[in-house]
C-alpha positions in Angstrom: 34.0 -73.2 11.8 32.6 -69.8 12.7 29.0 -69.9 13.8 26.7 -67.6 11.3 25.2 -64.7 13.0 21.8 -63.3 12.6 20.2 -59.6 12.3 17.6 -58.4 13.5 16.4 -55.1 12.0 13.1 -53.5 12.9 11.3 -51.0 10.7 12.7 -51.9 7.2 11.7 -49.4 4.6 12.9 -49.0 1.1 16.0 -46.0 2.8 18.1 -47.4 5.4 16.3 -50.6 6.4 16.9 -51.9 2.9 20.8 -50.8 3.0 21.2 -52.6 6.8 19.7 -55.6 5.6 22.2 -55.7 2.2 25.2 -55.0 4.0 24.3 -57.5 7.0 23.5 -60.0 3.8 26.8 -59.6 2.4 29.1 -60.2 5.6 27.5 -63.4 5.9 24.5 -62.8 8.6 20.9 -64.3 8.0 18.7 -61.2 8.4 15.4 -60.8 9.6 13.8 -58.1 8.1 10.5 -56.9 10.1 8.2 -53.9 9.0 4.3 -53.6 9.5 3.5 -54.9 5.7 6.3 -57.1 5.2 4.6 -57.6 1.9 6.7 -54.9 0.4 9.9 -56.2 1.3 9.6 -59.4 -0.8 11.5 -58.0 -3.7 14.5 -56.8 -1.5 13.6 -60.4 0.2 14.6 -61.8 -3.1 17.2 -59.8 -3.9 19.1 -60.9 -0.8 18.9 -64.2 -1.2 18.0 -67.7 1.0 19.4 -66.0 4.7 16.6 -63.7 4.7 13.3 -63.9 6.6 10.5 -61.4 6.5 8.3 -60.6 9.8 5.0 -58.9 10.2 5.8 -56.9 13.8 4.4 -53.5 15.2 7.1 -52.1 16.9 4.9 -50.4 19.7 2.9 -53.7 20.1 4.5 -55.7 22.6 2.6 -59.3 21.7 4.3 -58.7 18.0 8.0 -58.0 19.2 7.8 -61.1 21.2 6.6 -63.0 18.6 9.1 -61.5 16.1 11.6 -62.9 18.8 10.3 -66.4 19.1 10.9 -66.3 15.7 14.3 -65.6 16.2 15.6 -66.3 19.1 19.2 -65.6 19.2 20.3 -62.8 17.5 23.6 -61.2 17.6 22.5 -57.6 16.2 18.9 -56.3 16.7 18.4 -52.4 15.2 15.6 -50.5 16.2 15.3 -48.1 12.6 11.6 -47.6 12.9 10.6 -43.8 13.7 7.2 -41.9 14.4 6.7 -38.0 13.6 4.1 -35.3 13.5 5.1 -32.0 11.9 3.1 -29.1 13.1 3.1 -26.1 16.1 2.1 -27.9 19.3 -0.8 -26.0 19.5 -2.0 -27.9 16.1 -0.9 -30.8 17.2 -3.4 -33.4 18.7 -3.2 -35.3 21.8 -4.0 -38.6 19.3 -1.0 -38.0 16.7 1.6 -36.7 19.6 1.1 -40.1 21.3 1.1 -42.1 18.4 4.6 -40.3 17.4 5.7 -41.0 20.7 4.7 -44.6 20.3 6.7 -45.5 17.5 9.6 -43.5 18.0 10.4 -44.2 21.3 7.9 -47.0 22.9 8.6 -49.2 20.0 12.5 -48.3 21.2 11.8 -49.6 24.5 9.8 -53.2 23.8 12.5 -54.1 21.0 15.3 -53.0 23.6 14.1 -55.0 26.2 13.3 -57.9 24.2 17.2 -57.9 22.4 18.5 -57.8 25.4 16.4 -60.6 27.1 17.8 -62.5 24.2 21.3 -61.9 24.4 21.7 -62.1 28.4 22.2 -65.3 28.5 25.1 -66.0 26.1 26.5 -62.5 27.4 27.4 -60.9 23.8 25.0 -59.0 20.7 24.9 -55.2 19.6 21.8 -53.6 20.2 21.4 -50.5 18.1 18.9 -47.5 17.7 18.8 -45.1 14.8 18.3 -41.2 16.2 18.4 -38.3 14.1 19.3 -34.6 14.6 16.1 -34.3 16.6 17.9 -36.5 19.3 19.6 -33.4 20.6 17.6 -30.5 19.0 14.1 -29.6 19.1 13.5 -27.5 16.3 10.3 -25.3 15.9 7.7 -27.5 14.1 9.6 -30.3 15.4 8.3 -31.3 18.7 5.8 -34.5 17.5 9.3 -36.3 16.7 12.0 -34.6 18.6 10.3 -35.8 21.9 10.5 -39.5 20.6 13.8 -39.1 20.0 15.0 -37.2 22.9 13.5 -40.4 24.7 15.0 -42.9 22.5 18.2 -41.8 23.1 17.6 -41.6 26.9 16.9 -45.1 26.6 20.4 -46.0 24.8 22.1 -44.3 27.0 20.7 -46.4 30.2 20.9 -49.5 28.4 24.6 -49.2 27.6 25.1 -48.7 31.1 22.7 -51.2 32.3 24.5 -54.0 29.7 27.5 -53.4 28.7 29.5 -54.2 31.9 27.1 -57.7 30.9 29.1 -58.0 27.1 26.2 -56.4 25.5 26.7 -53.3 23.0 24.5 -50.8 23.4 24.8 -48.1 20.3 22.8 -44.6 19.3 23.2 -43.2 16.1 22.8 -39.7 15.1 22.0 -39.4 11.3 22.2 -35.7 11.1 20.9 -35.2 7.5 18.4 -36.4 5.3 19.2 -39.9 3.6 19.0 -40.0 0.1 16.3 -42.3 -1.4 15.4 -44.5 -4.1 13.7 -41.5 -5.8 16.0 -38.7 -5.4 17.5 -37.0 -8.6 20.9 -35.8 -7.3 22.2 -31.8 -8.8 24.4 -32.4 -11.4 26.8 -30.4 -9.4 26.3 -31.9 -6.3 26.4 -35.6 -6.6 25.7 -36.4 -2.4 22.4 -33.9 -3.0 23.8 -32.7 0.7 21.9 -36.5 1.9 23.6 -39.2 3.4 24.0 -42.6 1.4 22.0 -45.3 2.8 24.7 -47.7 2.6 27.6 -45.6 3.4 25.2 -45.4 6.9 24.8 -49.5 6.6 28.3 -50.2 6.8 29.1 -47.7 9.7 26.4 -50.0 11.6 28.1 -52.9 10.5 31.7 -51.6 11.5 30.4 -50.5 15.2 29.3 -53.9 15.7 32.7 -55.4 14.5 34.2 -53.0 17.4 36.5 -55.0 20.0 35.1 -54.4 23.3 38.0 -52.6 24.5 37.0 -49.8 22.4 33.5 -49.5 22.3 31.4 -46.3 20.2 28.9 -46.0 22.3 27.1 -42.1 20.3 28.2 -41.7 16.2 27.2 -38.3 14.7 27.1 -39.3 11.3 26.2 -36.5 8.5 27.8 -35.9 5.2 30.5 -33.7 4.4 29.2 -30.4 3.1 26.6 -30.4 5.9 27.2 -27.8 8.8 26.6 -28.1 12.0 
């Protein structure tokens, strides 16, 4: 008998943290779903079923990650989906809130990294993924508060896949190139998608990355829906 594998996934929020956890649900995994208020994540808790566990844990706090992972110990697919951004000119943007962007964007990236792959070292095998956004590769005007978090975060992707994936470890960035369409968007009548990426189509492009033989690895996905140019 197949042993049951568990999720971890990191900044859960009612968009794509909620779809990751469903689609993890439903192939089987126990999910642990960890967000700073975990409080609101009891009805999507429910939802899901008995395989799910819900974690207080500040991404950019390293005592909470490595609590979050005592908790679970073994997990064969962390993703890092929190984020961090200021919108303004740099010159209106304050030393406080461009740190603090920073922080969870791309400090939290590097404490749940580091602690996933601690974790999976040993048995040699997990996917560790991160969740970037068009701001990974361009720095838009008004954009710099979360494009620099992002820029890093994908820096640090790209040195762990190097670092562990010789060691059996899957290392994956993802590009969502679009806004993702939430619980409280009205789509146009004559454009169903609303030019936004489902949440779940996104969730089970996650899941099928991690299904990837080894042989074949996807190491970047661009994903963006299909009247969006780029």
């Amino acid at each position: 008998m197949s042993r049951t594998e568990t999720a971890i996934i990191v900044g859960v929020g009612p968009g794509l943290g909620a779809s990751l956890g469903r689609i993890f649900s439903r192939a089987g995994m126990r999910v642990a779903l960890a967000a700073r208020t975990p409080a609101r994540l009891e009805t999507l808790a429910a939802e899901m079923g008995h395989a799910v566990s819900l974690h207080a844990c500040d991404a950019t706090d390293e005592t909470s990650v490595k609590a979050l992972f005592a908790a679970v110990p073994e997990p064969d697919i962390v993703v890092f989906n929190a984020s961090g951004r200021v919108r303004a000119s740099v010159v209106d943007i304050e030393t406080e809130q461009f740190e603090q962007a920073w922080r969870q964007a791309c400090l939290g990236g590097f404490i749940v990294g580091r602690e996933a792959a601690r974790a999976m070292l040993l048995r040699g095998s997990g996917s560790i993924f991160f969740t970037g956004a068009t701001a990974s590769v361009k720095g838009y005007a008004m954009s710099a508060g979360f494009a620099v978090g992002k820029f890093g975060l994908r820096a640090l992707a790209q040195s762990m896949a190097r670092d562990y994936g010789p060691k059996g470890i899957h290392v994956a960035h993802f590009i969502i190139d679009g806004g993702i369409l939430g619980p409280h968007h009205a789509p146009h009548p004559d454009r169903p998608e609303d030019h936004l990426l489902g949440p779940d189509s996104i969730a089970e492009t996650y899941l099928h990355v991690h299904r990837q033989h080894r042989s074949a690895w996807a190491h970047e996905l661009d994903l963006r829906p299909w009247v969006e140019s780029f």
